[in-house]
DSSP file (Angstrom, degrees, kcal/mol; ACC not computed):
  #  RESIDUE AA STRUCTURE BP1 BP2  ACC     N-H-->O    O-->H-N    N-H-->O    O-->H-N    TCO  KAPPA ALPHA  PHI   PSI    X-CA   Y-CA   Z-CA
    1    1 A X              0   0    0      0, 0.0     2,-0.1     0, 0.0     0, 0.0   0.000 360.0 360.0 360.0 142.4    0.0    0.0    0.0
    2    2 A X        -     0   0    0      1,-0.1     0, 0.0     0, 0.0     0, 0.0  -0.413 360.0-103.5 -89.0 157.3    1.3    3.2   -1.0
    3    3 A X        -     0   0    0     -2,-0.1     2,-0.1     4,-0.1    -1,-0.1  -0.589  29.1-127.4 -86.0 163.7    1.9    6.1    1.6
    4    4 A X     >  -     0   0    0      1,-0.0     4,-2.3     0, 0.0     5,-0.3  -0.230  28.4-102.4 -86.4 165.7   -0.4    8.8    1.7
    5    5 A X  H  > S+     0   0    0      2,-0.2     4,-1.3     1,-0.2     5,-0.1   0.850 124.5  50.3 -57.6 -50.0    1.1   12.8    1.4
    6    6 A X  H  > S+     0   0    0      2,-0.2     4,-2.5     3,-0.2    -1,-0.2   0.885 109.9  49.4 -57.0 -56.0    0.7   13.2    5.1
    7    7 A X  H  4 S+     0   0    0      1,-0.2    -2,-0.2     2,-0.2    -1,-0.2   0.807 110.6  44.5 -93.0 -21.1    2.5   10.1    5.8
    8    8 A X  H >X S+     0   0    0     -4,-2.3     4,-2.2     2,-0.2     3,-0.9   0.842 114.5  56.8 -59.4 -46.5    6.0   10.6    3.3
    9    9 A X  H 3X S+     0   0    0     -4,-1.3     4,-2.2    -5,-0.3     3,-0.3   0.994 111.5  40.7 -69.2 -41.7    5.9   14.2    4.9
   10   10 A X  H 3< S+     0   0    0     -4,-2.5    -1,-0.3     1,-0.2    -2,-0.2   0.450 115.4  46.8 -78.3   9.9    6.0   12.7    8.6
   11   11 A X  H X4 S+     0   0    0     -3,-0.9     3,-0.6    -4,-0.1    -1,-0.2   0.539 106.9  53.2-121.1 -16.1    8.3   10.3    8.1
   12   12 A X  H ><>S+     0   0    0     -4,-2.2     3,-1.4    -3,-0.3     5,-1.3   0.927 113.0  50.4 -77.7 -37.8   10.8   12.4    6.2
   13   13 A X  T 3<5S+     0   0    0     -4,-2.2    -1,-0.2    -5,-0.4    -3,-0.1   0.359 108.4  51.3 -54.8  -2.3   10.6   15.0    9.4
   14   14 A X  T < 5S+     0   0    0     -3,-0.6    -1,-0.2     1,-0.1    -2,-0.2  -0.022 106.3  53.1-154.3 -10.3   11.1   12.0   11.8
   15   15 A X  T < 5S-     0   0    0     -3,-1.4    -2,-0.1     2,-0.0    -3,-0.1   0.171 134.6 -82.9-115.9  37.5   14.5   10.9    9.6
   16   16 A X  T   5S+     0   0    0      1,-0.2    16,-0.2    -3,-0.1    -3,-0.2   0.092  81.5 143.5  91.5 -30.9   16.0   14.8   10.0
   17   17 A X      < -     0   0    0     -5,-1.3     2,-0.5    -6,-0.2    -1,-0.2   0.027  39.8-148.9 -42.7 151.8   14.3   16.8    7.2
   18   18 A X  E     -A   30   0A   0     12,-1.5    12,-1.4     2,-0.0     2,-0.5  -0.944   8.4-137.8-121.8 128.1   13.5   20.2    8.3
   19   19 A X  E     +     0   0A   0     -2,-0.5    10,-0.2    10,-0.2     3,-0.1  -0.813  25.2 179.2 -77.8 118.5   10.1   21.8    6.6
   20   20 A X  E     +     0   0A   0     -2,-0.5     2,-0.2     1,-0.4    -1,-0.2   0.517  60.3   2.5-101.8 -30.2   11.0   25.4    5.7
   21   21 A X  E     -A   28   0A   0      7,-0.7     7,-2.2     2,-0.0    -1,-0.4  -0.866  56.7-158.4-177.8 131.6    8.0   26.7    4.2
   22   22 A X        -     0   0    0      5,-0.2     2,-0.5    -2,-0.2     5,-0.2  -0.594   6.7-177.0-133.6  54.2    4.5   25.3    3.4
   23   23 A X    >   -     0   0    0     -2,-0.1     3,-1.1     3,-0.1     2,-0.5  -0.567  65.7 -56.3 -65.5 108.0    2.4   27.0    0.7
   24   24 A X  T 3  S-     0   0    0     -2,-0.5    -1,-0.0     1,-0.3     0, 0.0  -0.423 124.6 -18.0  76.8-107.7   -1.4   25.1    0.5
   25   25 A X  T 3  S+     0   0    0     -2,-0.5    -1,-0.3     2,-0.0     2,-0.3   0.646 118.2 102.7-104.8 -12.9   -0.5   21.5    0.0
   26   26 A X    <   -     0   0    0     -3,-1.1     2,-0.6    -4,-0.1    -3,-0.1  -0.567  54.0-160.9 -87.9 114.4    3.3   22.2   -1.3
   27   27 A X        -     0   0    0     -2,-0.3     2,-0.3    -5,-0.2    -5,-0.2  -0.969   6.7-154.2-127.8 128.0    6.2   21.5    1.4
   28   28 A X  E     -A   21   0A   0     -7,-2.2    -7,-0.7    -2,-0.6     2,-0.3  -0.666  25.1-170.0 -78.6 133.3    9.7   22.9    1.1
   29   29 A X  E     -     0   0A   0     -2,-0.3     2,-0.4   -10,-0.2   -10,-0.2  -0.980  13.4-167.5-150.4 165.8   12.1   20.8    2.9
   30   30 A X  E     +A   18   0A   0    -12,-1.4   -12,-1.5    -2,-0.3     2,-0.3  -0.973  13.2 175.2-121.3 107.3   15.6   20.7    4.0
   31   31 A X        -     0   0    0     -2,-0.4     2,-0.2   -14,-0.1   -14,-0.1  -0.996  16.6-150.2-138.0 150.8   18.0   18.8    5.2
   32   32 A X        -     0   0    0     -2,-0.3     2,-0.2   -16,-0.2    -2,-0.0  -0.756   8.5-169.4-102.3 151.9   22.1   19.7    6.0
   33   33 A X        -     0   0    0     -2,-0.2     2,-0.4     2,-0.0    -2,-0.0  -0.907  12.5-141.3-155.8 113.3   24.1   17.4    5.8
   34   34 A X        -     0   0    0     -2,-0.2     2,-0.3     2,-0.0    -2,-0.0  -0.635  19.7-169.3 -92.0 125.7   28.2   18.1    7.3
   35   35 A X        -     0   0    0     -2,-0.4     2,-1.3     2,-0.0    -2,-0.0  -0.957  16.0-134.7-112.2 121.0   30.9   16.5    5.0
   36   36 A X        -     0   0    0     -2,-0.3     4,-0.1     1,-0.1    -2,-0.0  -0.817  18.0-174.6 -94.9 113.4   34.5   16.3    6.3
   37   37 A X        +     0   0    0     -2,-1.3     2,-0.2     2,-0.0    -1,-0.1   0.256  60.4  78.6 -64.2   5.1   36.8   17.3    3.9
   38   38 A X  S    S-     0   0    0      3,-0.0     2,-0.3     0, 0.0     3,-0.1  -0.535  71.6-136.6-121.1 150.7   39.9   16.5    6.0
   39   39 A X    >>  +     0   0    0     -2,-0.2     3,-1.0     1,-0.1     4,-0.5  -0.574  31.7 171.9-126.4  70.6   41.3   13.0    6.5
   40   40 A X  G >4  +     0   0    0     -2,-0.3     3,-0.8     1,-0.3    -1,-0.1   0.756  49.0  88.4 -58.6 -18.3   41.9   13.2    9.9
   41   41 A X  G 34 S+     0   0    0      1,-0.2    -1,-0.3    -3,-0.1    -2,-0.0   0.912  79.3  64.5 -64.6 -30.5   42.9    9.6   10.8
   42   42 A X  G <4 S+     0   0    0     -3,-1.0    -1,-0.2     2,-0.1    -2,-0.1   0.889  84.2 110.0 -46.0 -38.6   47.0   10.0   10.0
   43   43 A X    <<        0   0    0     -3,-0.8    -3,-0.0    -4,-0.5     0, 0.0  -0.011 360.0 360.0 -39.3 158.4   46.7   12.8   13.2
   44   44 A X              0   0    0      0, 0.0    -1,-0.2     0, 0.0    -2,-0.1  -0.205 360.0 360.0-145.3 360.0   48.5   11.5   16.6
């Protein structure tokens, strides 16, 4: 059974999406996501 509109929008808020902005039925969403550019494991 396929999810409903309601139920993709709560489950994407509930894995870190952030909703931004909500015109009518139409949801903006957001999510950051921190990348380390750095290879840090050689450090001591």
């Amino acid at each position: 059974m396929p999810l409903t509109d309601k139920e993709m929008v709560k489950l994407v808020l509930e894995n870190g999406w952030v909703e931004i902005r909500q015109r009518g039925s139409r949801h903006h969403l957001k999510k950051e996501v921190f990348l380390s550019c750095h290879d840090f494991s050689s450090w001591k």
